[in-house]
C-alpha positions as CSV (number, residue, x, y, z in Angstrom):
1,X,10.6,31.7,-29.5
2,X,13.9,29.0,-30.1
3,X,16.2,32.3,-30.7
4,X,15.7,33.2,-26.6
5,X,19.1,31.7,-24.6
6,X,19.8,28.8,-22.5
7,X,17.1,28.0,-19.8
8,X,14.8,30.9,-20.9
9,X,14.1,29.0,-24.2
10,X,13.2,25.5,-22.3
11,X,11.5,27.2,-20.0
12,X,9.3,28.9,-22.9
13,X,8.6,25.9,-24.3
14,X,7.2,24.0,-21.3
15,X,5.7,27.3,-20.3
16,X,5.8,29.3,-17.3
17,X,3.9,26.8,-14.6
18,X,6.7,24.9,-14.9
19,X,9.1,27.1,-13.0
20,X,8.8,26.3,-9.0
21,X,10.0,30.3,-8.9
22,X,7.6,32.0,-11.5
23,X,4.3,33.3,-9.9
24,X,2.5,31.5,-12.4
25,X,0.5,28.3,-11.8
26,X,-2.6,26.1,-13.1
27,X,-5.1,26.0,-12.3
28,X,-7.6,22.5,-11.1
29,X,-10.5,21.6,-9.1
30,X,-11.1,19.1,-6.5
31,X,-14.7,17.9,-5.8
32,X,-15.4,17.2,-2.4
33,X,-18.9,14.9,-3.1
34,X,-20.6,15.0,0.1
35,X,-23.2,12.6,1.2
36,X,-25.1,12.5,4.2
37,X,-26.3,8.9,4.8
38,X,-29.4,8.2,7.4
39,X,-28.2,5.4,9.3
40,X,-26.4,4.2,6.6
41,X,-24.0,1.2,8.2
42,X,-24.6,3.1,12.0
43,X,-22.4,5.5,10.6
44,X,-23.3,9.5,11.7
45,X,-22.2,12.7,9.5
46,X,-21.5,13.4,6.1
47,X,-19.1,10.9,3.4
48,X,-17.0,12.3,1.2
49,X,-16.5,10.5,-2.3
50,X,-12.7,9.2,-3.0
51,X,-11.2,7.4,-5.9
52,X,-8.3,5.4,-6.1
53,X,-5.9,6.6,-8.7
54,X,-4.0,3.5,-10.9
55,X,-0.9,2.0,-9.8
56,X,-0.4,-0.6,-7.1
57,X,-0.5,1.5,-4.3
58,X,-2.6,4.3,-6.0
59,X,-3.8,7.2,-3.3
60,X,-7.1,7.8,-2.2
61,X,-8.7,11.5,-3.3
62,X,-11.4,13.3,-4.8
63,X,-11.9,13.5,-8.1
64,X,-10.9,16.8,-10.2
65,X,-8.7,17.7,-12.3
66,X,-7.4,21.1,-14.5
67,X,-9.7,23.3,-15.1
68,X,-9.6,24.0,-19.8
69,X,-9.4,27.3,-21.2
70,X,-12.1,29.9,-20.5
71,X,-13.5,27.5,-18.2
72,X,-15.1,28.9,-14.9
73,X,-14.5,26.8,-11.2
74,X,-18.5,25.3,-11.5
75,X,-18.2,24.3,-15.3
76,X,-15.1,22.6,-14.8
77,X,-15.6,20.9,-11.3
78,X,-19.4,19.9,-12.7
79,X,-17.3,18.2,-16.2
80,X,-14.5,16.9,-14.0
81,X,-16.7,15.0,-11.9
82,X,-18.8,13.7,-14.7
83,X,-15.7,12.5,-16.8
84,X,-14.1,10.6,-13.7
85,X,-17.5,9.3,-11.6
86,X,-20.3,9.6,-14.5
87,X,-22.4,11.4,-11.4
88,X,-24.0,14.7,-11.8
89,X,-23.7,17.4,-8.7
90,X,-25.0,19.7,-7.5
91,X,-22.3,22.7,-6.3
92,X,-22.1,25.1,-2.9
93,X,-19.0,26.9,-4.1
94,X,-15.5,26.6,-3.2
95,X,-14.8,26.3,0.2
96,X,-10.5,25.7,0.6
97,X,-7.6,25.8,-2.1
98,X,-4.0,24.9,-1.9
99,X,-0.7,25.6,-4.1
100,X,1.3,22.4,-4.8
101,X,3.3,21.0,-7.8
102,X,1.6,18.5,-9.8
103,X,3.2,16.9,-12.8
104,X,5.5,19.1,-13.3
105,X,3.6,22.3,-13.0
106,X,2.6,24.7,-10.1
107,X,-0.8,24.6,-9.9
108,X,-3.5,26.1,-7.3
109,X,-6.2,23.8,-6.7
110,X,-9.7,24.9,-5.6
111,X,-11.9,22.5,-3.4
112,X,-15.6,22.9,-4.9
113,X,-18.2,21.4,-2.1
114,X,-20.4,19.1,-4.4
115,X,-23.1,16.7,-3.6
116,X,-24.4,14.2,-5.9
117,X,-28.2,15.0,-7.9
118,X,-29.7,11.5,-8.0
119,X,-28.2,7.7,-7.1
120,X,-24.7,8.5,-5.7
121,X,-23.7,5.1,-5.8
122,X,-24.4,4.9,-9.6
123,X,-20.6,5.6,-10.4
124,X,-18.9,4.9,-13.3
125,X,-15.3,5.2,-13.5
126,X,-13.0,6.2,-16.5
127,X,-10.3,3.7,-15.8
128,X,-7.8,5.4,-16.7
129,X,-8.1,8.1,-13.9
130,X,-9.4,5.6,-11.0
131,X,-9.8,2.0,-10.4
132,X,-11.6,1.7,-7.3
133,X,-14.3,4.4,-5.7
134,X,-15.5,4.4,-2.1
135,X,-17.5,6.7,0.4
136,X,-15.4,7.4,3.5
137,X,-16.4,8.9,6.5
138,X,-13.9,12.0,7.9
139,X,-12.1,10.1,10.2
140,X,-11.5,7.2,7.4
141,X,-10.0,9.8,5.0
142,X,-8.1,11.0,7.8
143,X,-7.2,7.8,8.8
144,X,-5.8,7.3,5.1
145,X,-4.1,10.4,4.5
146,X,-2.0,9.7,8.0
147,X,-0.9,6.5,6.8
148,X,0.0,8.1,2.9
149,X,-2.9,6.3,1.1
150,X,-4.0,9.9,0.4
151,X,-2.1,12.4,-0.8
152,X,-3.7,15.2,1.8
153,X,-2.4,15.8,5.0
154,X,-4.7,14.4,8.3
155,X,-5.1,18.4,9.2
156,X,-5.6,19.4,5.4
157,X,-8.8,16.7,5.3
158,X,-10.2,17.9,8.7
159,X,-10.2,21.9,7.2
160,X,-11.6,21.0,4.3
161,X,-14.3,18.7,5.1
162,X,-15.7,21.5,7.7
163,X,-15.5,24.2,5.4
164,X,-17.8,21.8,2.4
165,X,-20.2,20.6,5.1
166,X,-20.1,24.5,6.7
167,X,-20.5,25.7,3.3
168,X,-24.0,23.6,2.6
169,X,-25.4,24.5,5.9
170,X,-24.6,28.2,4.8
171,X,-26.1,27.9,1.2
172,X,-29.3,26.3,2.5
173,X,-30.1,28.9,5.8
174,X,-29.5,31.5,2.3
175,X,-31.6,29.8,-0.2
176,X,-34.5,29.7,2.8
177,X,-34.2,33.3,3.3
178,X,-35.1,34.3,-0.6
């Protein structure tokens, strides 16, 4: 549609998740890998998987990305996770979301509380998408997202890390019951 005038036809083009004022938006998926090491380092409570995205001072987050066409939140967080990490998980459900623009679009991200089926330390990375991988504990993401290393928010990774680990407890107490 070139014949529409002015902004409306760039604004076509691009399509609508481009304006900051439409109610349209995106839509992408975070996976929060959770792993619960047994004295792992003398560290206590659950790890949470981050990647370091390229650049020289490249932040610190989950993996995920947009979720294709016709794709549902568990298909696309479960090929997400297995472009970026070459793991396979296993997935709770989505336990937080948040609206922000992200190159250049609106998009609403879901969190999906993951945890890894088999060796989670067997990670392959698609280089183009992360350089580095490590497991932090809650107060080390925290720690990173308060000095910008991350690009959540201290209070953001606090919510969302209870609500994953909250979420497993609650899927497991339901998968006992039936």
């Amino acid at each position: 549609m070139t014949d529409l005038p002015g902004p409306v036809a760039a604004l076509d083009q691009r399509g609508p998740a481009t304006d900051p004022r439409a109610p349209y938006a995106r839509l992408a998926v975070v996976g929060l890998i959770e792993r619960r090491p047994e004295g792992v380092g003398g560290l206590e409570g659950p790890q949470w998987l981050l990647l370091r995205k390229p650049g020289a001072e490249g932040p610190w987050d989950p993996p995920g990305g947009r979720a294709e066409t016709g794709e549902g939140l568990k298909t696309a967080i479960l090929r997400e996770v297995l472009e970026e990490t070459g793991l396979t998980v296993r997935v709770a459900g989505p336990c937080y979301a948040y609206l922000t623009f992200h190159k250049g679009e609106r998009t609403i991200a879901i969190s999906m509380a993951c945890r890894v089926e088999g060796d989670p330390d067997a990670i392959r990375l698609e280089q183009d998408q992360a350089v580095e991988w490590r497991w932090f504990d809650t107060p080390g993401w925290k720690r990173l997202a308060g000095e910008g290393m991350s690009s959540w928010a201290p209070d953001d990774v606090s919510k969302v890390t209870s609500l994953a680990s909250a979420l497993w407890e609650v899927s497991g107490e339901w998968l006992r019951s039936k």
